[in-house]
N, C-alpha and C positions, 0 to 999 in steps of 0.2 A: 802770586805774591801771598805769602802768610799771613794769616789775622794777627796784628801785633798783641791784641787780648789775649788770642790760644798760646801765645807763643812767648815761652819761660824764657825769663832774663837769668841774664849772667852772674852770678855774687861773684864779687871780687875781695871780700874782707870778712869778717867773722870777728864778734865779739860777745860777753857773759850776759846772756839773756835769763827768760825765765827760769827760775831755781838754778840758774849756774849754767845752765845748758849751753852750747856753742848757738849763735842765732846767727845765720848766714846774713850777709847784706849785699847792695850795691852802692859803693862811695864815691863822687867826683867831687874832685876838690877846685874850690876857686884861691885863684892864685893871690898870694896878699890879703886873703879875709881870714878872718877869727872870728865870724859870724856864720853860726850852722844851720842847717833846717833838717830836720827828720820827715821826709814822706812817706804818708802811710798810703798803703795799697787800698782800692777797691775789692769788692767782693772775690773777684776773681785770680787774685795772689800776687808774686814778683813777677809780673808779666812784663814782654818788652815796651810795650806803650807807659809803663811805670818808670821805668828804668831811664825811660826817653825822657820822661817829666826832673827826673832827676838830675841830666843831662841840663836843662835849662834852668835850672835852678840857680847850678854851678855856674852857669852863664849869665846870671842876674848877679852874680857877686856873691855867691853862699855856697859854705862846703856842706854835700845835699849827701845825705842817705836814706834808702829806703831794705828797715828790717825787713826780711823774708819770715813771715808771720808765720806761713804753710810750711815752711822746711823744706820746699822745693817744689812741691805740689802747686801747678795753675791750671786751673776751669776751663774745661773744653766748650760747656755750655753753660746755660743758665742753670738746667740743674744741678750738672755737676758744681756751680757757684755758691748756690744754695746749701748745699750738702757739706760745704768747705766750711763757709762760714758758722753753716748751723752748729756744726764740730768744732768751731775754734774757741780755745779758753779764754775770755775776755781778760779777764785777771790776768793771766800769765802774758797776754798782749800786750797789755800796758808795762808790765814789769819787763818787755822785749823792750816795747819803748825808753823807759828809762834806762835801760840799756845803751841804747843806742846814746841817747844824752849824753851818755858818764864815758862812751867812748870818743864821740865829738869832743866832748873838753879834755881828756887823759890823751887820749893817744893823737887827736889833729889837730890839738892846742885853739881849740876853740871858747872862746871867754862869753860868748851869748849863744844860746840854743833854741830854736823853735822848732811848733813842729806844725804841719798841715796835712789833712787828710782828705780822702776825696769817697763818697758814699759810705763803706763800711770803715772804710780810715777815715772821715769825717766826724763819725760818732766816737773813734777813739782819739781821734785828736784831743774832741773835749774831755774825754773821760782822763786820758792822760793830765790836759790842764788842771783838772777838779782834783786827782787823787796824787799825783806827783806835784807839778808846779815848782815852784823854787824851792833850792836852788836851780834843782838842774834843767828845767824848760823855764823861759822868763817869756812868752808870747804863742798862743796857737790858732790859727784859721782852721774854721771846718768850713768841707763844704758836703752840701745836702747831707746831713746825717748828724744823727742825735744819738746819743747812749742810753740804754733804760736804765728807769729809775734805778733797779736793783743794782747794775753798776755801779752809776755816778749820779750827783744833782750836780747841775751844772754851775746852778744858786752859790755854789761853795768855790767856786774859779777867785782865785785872787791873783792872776796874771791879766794882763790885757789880752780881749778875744776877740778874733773876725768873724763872718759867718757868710756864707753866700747860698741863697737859693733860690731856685726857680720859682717863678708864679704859676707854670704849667707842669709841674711836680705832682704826681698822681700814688706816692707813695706813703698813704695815710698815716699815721703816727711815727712817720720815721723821719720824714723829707717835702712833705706838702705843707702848703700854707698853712693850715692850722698848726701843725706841728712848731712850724717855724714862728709860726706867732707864741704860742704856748714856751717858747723856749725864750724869745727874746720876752714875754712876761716875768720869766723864772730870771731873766740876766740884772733885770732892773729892779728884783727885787731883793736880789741880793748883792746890790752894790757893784757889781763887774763892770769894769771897764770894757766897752763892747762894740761895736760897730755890726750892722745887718743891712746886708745888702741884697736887693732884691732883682729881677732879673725875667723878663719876657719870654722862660726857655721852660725845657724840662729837665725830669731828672738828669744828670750824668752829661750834663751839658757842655762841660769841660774836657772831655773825653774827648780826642778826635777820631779814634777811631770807630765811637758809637755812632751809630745811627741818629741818635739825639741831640748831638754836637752843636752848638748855636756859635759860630765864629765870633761875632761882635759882643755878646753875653763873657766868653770863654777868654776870651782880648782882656777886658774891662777887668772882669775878678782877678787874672791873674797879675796886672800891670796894680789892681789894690792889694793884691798880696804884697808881691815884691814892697812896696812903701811901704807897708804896715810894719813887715819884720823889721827894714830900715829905721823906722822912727823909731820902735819900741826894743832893739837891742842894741 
């Protein structure tokens, strides 16, 4: 059976990304909601275990997409993950992002938008909150992942924001406890509405098909996602 990480998902939609560009996606829609979410990928791209997460999204009551950041490119390994990411234009990421926003409300008549990310889509999750925001995202969950300063200050989010991360998160300034303390100091001191939720796992804990996967940590965060977009759009 295939690693659902190696193994590139399907876009099914396309809509005006960075500078105009076509930016592939995957869309499921839930039925009777006007409530969107944008899922951002991990390091390793439009992969099928992404696609899956998207999949249940829709099944939680939200019409879910996830931009293809890579343009069809997904990680065989970790280096080649690294090599992806280290290559990706943060800017032009978020501007996918918004993208994807402005296609959730124009084209699937969607009236509230969030977005959630999970490791390298966690730090753009926030960066999208901080530099986009309203109108077109009104709520975003990261998980394990921060954006550098040169991106984004998080300090400047005027949406309401989730966060979840491990206590056994070993990935220093990006996803580890100090990091995650540093950022919820940065959340409170610029006023943000926020919520930080902490968790007995490690990195990429969410992931089922990592090695790191903590079922009952992975349960919890995702059943606070779902109610957070709930309340807040």
């Amino acid at each position: 059976m295939s690693n659902p990480i190696h193994t590139k998902g399907q876009s099914n939609v396309s809509f005006s990304g960075k500078g105009d560009t076509d930016c592939p996606g995957f869309y499921c829609k839930a039925d009777g909601s006007q409530l969107g979410v944008i899922v951002i990928q991990e390091w390793w791209g439009m992969n099928a275990h992404i696609t899956t997460v998207v999949e249940e999204f829709a099944a939680a009551g939200f019409c879910a997409l996830v931009p293809d950041l890579y343009r069809g490119e997904v990680a065989t390994d970790n280096e080649h993950a690294g090599h992806l990411m280290g290559g990706l234009d943060w800017a032009g990421a978020v501007a996918d992002i918004a993208g994807a926003a402005k296609y959730l409300r124009d084209e699937q008549g969607c009236t509230k938008v969030g977005v959630v990310g999970f490791c390298m889509g966690g730090a753009l999750a926030l960066a999208a909150a901080a530099l986009t925001g309203k109108p077109l995202i009104d709520a975003a969950s990261c998980f394990y992942g921060i954006p550098s300063a040169e991106l984004a200050d998080p300090a400047k989010i005027k949406i309401p924001v989730q966060c979840h991360f491990g206590n056994e998160d070993t990935l220093a300034g990006f996803s580890d406890p100090a990091a995650a303390n540093a950022l919820e100091e940065k959340l409170k001191a610029g006023g943000v509405t926020h919520e930080m939720h902490r968790y007995p796992a490690q990195h990429a804990f969410a992931n089922r098909a990592s090695e790191r996967y903590h079922e009952e940590s992975a349960n919890k965060a995702l059943a606070a996602t779902y109610a957070f977009f709930k309340a807040n759009m």
